[in-house]
C-alpha positions in Angstrom: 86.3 67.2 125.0 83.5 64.9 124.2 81.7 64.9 120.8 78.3 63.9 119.8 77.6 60.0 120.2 76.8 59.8 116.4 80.2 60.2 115.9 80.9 57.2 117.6 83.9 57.5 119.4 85.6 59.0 122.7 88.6 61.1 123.8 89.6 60.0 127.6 92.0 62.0 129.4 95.5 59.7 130.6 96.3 60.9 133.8 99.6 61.4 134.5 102.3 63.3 137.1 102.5 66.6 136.6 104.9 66.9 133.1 108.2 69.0 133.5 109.9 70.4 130.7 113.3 68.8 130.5 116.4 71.2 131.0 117.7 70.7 127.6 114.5 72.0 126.1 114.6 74.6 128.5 117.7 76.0 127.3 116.8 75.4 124.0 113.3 77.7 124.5 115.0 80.2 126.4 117.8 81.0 124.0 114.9 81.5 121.1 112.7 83.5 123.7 115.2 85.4 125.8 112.2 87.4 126.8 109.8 84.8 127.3 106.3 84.1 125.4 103.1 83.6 126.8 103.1 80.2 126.7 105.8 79.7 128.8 105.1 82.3 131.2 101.6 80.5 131.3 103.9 77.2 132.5 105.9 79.1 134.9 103.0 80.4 136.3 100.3 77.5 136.2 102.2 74.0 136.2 102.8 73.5 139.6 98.8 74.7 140.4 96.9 73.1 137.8 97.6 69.1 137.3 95.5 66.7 134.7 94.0 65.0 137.4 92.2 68.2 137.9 89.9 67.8 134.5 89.8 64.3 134.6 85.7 64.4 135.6 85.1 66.2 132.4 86.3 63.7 130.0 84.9 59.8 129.3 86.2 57.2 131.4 87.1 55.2 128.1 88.0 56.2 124.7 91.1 56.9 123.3 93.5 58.9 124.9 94.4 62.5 123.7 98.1 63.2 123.1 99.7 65.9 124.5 101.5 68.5 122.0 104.0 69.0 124.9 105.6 65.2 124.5 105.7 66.3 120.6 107.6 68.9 121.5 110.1 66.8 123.8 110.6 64.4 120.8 112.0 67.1 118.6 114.4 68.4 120.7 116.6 65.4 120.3 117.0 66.2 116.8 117.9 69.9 117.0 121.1 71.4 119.0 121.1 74.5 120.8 123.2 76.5 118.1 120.7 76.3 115.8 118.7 78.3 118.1 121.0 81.1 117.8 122.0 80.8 114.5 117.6 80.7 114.1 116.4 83.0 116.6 115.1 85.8 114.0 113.4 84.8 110.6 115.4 85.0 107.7 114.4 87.8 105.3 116.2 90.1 102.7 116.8 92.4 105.3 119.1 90.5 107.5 121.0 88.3 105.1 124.7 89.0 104.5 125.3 91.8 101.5 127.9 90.2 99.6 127.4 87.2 97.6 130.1 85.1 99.1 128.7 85.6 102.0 125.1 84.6 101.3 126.3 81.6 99.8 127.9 80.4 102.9 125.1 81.4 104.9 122.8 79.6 102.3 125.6 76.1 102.6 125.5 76.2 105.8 121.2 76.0 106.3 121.9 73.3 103.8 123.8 71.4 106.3 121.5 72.0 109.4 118.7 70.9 107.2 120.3 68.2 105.7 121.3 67.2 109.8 117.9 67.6 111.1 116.4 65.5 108.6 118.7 62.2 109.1 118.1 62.5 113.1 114.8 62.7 112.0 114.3 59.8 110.0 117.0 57.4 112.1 116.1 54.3 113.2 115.4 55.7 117.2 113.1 58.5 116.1 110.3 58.8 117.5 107.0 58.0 115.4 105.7 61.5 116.4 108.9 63.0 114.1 109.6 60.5 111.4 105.6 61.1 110.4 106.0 64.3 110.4 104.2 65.7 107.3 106.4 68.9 107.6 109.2 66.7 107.3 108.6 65.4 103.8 107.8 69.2 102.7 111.5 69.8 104.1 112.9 66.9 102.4 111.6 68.4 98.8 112.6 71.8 99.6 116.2 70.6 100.5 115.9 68.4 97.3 114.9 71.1 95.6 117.8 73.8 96.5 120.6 71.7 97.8 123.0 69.3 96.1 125.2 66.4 97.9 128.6 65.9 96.4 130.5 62.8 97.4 134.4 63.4 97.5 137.4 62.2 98.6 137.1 64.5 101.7 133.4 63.5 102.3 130.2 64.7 101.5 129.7 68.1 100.7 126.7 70.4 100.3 126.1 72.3 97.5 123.5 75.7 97.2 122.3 74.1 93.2 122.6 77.2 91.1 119.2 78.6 89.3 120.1 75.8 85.7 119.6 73.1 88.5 116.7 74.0 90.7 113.5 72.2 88.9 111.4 74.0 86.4 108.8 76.7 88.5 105.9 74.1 87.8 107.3 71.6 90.1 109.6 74.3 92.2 107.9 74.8 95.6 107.5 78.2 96.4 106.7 78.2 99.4 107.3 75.9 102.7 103.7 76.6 104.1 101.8 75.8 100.7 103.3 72.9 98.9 101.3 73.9 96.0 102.1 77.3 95.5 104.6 78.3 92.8 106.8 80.5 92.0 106.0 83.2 89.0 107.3 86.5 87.5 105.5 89.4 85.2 107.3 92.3 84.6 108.9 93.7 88.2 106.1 91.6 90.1 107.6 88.3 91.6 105.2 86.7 93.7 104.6 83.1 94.8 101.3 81.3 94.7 98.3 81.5 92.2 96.4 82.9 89.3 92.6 84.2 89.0 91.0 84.0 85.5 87.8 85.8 85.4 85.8 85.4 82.5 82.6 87.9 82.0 79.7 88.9 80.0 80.1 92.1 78.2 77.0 92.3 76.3 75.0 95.9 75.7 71.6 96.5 77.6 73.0 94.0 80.1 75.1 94.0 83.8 78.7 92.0 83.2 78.2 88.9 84.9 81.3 86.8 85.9 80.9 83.1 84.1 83.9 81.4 84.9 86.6 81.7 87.4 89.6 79.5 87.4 92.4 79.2 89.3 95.8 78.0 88.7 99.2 78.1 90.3 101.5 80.8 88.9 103.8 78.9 86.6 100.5 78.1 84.7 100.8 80.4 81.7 97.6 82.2 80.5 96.9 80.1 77.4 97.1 76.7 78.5 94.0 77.8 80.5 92.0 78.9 77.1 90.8 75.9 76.5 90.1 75.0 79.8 88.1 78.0 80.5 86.0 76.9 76.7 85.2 73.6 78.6 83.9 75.0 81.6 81.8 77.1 80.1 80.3 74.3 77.6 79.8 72.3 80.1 77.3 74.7 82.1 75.6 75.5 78.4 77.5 79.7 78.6 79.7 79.5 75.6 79.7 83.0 74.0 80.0 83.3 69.7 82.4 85.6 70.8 85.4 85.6 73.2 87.7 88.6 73.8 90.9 87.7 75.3 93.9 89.2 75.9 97.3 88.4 74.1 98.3 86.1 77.1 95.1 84.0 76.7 95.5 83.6 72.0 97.6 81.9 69.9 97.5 80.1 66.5 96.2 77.0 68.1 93.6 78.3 70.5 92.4 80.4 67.3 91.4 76.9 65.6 90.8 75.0 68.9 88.1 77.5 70.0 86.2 77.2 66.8 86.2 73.8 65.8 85.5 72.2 69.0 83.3 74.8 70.7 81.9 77.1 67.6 83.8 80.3 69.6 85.3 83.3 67.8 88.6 83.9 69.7 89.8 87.4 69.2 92.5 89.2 70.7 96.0 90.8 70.0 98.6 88.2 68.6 101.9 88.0 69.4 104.3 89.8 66.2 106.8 88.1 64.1 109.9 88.8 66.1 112.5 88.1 63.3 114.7 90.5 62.1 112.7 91.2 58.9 109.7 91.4 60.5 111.0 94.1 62.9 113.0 96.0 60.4 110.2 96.7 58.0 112.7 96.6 54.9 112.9 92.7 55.3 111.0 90.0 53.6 109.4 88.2 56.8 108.0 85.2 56.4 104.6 86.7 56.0 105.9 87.4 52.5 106.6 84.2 51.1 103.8 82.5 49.1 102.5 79.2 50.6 101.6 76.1 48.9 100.2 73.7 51.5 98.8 71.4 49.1 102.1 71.1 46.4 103.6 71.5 49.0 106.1 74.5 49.0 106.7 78.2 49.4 107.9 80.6 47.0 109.8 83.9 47.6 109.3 86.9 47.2 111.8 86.5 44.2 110.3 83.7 42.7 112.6 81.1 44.1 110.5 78.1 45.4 111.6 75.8 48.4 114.0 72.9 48.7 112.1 71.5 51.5 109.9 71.0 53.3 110.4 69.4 56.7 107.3 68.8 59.5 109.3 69.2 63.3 107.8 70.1 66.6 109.4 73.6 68.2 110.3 72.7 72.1 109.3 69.3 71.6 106.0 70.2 71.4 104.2 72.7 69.1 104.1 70.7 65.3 105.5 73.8 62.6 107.2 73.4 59.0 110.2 74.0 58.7 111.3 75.2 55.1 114.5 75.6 53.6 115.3 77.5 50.0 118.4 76.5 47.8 122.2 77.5 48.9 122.7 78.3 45.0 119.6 80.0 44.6 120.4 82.2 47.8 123.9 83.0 47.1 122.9 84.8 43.6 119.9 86.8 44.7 120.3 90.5 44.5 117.4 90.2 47.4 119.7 88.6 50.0 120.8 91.4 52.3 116.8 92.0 52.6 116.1 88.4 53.4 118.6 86.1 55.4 121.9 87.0 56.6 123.1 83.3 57.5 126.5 82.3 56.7 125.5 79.9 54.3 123.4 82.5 52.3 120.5 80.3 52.8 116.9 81.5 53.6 114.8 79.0 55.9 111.4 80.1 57.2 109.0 78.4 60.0 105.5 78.3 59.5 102.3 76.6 61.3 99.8 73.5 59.9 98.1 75.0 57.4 95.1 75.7 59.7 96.7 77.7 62.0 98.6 79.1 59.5 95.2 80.5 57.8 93.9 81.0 61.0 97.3 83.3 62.3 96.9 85.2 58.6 93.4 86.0 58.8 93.9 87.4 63.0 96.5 89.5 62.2 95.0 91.3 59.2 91.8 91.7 61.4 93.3 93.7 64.1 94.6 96.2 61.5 90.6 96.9 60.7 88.5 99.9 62.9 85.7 96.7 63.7 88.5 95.0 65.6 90.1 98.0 67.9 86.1 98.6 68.1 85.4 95.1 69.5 88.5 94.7 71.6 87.8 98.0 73.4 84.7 96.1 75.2 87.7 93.7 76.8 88.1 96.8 78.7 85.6 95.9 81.4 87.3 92.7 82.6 90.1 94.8 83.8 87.5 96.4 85.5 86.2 93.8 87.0 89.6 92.2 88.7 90.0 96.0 89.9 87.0 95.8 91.8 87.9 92.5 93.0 91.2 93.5 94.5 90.0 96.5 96.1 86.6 95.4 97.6 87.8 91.5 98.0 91.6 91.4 97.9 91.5 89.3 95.3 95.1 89.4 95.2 95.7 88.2 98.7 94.2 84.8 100.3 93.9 83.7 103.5 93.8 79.8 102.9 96.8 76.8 101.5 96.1 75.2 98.9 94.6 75.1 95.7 91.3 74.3 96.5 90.7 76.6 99.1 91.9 79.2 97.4 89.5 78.1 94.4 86.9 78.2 97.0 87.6 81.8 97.9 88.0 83.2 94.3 84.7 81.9 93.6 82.9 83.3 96.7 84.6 86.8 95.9 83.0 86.6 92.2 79.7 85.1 93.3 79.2 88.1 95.9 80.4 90.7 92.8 77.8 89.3 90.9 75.3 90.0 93.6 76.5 93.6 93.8 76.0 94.0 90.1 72.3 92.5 90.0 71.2 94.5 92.9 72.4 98.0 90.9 70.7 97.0 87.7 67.4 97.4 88.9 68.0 100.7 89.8 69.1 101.9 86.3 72.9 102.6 87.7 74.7 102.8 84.6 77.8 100.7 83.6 81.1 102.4 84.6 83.5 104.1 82.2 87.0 104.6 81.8 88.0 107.2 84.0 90.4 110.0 82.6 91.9 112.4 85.3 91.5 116.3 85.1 95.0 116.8 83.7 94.2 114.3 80.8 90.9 116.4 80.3 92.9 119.2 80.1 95.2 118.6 78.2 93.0 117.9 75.0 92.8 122.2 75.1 96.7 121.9 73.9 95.5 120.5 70.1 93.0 123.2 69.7 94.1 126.5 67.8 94.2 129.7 69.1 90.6 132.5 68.5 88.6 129.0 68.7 85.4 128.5 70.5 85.8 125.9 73.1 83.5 123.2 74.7 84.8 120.9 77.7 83.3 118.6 80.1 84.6 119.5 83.6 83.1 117.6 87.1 81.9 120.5 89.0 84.5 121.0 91.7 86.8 122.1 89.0 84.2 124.3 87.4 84.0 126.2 90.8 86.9 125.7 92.0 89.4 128.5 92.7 92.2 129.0 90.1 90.4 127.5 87.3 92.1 129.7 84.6 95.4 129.8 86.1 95.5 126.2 86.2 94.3 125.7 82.5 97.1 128.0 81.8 99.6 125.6 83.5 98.2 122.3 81.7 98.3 124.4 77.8 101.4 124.4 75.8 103.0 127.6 76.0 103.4 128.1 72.1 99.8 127.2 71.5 97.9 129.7 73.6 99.4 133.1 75.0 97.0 134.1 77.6 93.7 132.4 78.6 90.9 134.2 78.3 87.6 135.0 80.9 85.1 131.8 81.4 82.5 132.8 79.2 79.3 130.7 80.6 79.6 130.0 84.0 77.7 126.8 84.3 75.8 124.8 81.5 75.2 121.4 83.2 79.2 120.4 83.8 80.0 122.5 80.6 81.5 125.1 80.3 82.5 127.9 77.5 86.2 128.8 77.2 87.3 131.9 75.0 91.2 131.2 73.9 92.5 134.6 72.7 
């Protein structure tokens, strides 16, 4: 191979004897390959026909010379043993793991070992270069980090499978040995390994949805730590919306004030509830129901008791909040105690946000009890059909690249070419697509209607002419609403038709 003299530089071809695989690795390949492969039926066949010396005209007489992937090979065989070819023939997988526990952990001790062998051959003084530079090798140094402990004893070192309070937190856990940067992530019964899409989108009437933003993260990344990120993209290419309708994954007290003091953007979207005990109950005083003074400052209760202190902290190190903290004495006498704390100590404490996030928590939570807010939020709908469309037209879902980047790359080229797909339907006056309800859902509305009434239903056509219609409306009705069904009354008014309920 030769490349174009503007590269400048040449691969030469080093002419050696004809290369035979040593008899160790031999063994070695034949007890992973009982059966063979191709490429070593293609050296049983062709090594003794086909020499170096053969191809030497069609390389430079100087350069460089190439390396041969068959000397790598040879220089890690020295640091395997043929056991491990045995014990490694198949690829692990759920499947063929030992059932019990005590067994898996010894089968998981003893990779532990092997790897733990491998990598100080490896790395030894005598290694070849070939090995100890290895990038694989430092991904299997992490991994073994990662998973395996090393305790020194009176009988020796020991390896230990760590147990899941001493693997690394899923941002820095590699999840998986071919992508370094893939992590490890969980939502409800889906575990997967790798990366999230954010799709951000236009949802404006008299106009297609137009993706804005796409950005990708790796799966430990949780939704609202890319909020902000997602406001500085898009004020950075001049597409900020007034308005931006997230989901509950993507809002929080902080984003609520971040988004409109930095970038002028109306966040809206479903908070997260109180999840203390009053709150739930609905006969408790929550602290939504405590009267707050940020500028005295204090809280008073819903009994007229006012604070003892008032304490600034951060929660997890992180996220500033007030903690307050009402009298023991003041507590212990209230005849509103069962409805408020049920501490020990008789003693109510409440935490609350800065005031601005405060406010700004207050006034999101009493706007999604309003009709304007289910009204707006309904538009969020779209989005959800946007990633549908991605995953079944783009497998958007699945990539075929390592690496962050890359699979940035692809997420963008996949909501680039839907973007295209929507511009090319506008022109044609292709109307936006709605929420789809099935048949049975259609049919089912009949149950709330009362019997002797008038009905008017939207059907698709195939079920206004299809066979059985009546029986099958019969089916779908609750029996204690209607008795029998009665005759179609107008066969065919657009996709309407008339029912008569008798």
């Amino acid at each position: 191979m030769q490349p174009q003299a503007s590269q400048g530089w040449a691969m030469s071809l080093d002419v050696k004897r004809t290369y035979v695989v040593p008899d160790q690795t031999a063994q070695v390949a034949r007890a992973i390959f009982p059966n063979g492969n191709p490429v070593m039926r293609l050296y049983d066949d062709l090594y003794r026909i086909v020499e170096d010396r053969d191809f030497a005209d069609l390389f430079p007489a100087r350069g460089r010379p190439g390396s041969r992937s068959r000397r790598s090979c040879s220089s890690w065989k020295g640091c395997t043993t043929p056991t491990w070819a045995e014990r490694y023939e198949l690829r692990a997988s759920e499947f063929r793991l030992p059932k019990s526990q005590t067994g898996r952990r010894a089968w998981a001790v003893q990779t532990g070992v092997d790897g733990f062998t491998l990598l100080a051959r490896a790395t030894a003084d005598g290694a070849p270069p070939v090995v100890r530079d290895a990038a694989a090798l430092e991904t299997l140094r992490r991994v073994w980090v990662q998973n395996f402990l090393v305790e020194h004893g009176p009988e020796g070192a020991r390896v230990e499978w760590r147990t899941n309070d001493q693997v690394p937190p899923s941002g820095r856990y590699i999840g998986s040995p071919y992508d370094v940067e893939a992590r490890y992530a969980s939502k409800g019964a889906t575990v997967w390994s790798g990366y999230k899409v954010h799709l951000t989108e236009t949802c404006d009437e008299g106009t297609p949805n137009l993706i804005t933003n796409v950005e990708t993260t790796t799966a430990a990344v949780s939704d609202d730590a890319t909020t902000s990120t997602i406001h500085a993209a898009l004020a950075a290419r001049g597409l900020l919306p007034k308005t931006h309708i997230a989901d509950t994954g993507f809002v929080n007290a902080a984003l609520f004030v971040d988004a409109q003091e930095r970038y002028g953007v109306d966040l809206i979207g479903p908070t997260r509830g109180d999840r203390q005990w009053q709150a739930q109950a609905g006969a408790g005083f929550a602290a939504r129901d405590f009267a707050i003074d940020f500028v005295q400052p204090r809280a008073t209760c819903p009994a007229g008791k006012r604070s003892q202190s008032w304490t600034p902290a951060l929660a997890r190190g992180t996220t500033p909040v007030i903690k307050i903290k009402f009298a023991p004495s003041d507590c212990r006498a209230c005849p509103l105690r069962p409805q408020c704390t049920r501490a020990s100590t008789a003693r109510r404490a409440i935490t609350i946000r800065p005031e601005a996030q405060h406010e700004a928590l207050r006034v999101g939570r009493a706007r999604e009890q309003t009709a304007d807010f289910a009204a707006e939020y309904a538009r969020r709908a779209g989005v959800e059909g946007t990633i549908a469309q991605g995953v079944r037209s783009s497998r958007l879902r699945r990539t075929p690249y390592f690496g962050h980047a890359k699979t940035h790359v692809a997420h963008l080229m996949t909501a680039a070419a839907m973007n295209l797909a929507r511009l090319l339907r506008w022109p044609a006056d292709e109307p936006k697509a709605r929420t789809r309800h099935s048949a049975f859902a259609r049919l089912h509305q009949l149950g709330v209607w009362s019997r002797n009434e008038v009905v008017r239903i939207d059907l698709e056509p195939v079920w206004i002419f299809g066979p059985g219609l009546t029986d099958g409306l019969e089916r779908c009705l609750p029996a204690q609403r209607l008795e029998v069904l009665g005759e179609v009354v107008g066969r065919h008014e657009g996709q309407h038709m008339r029912l008569q309920a008798l």
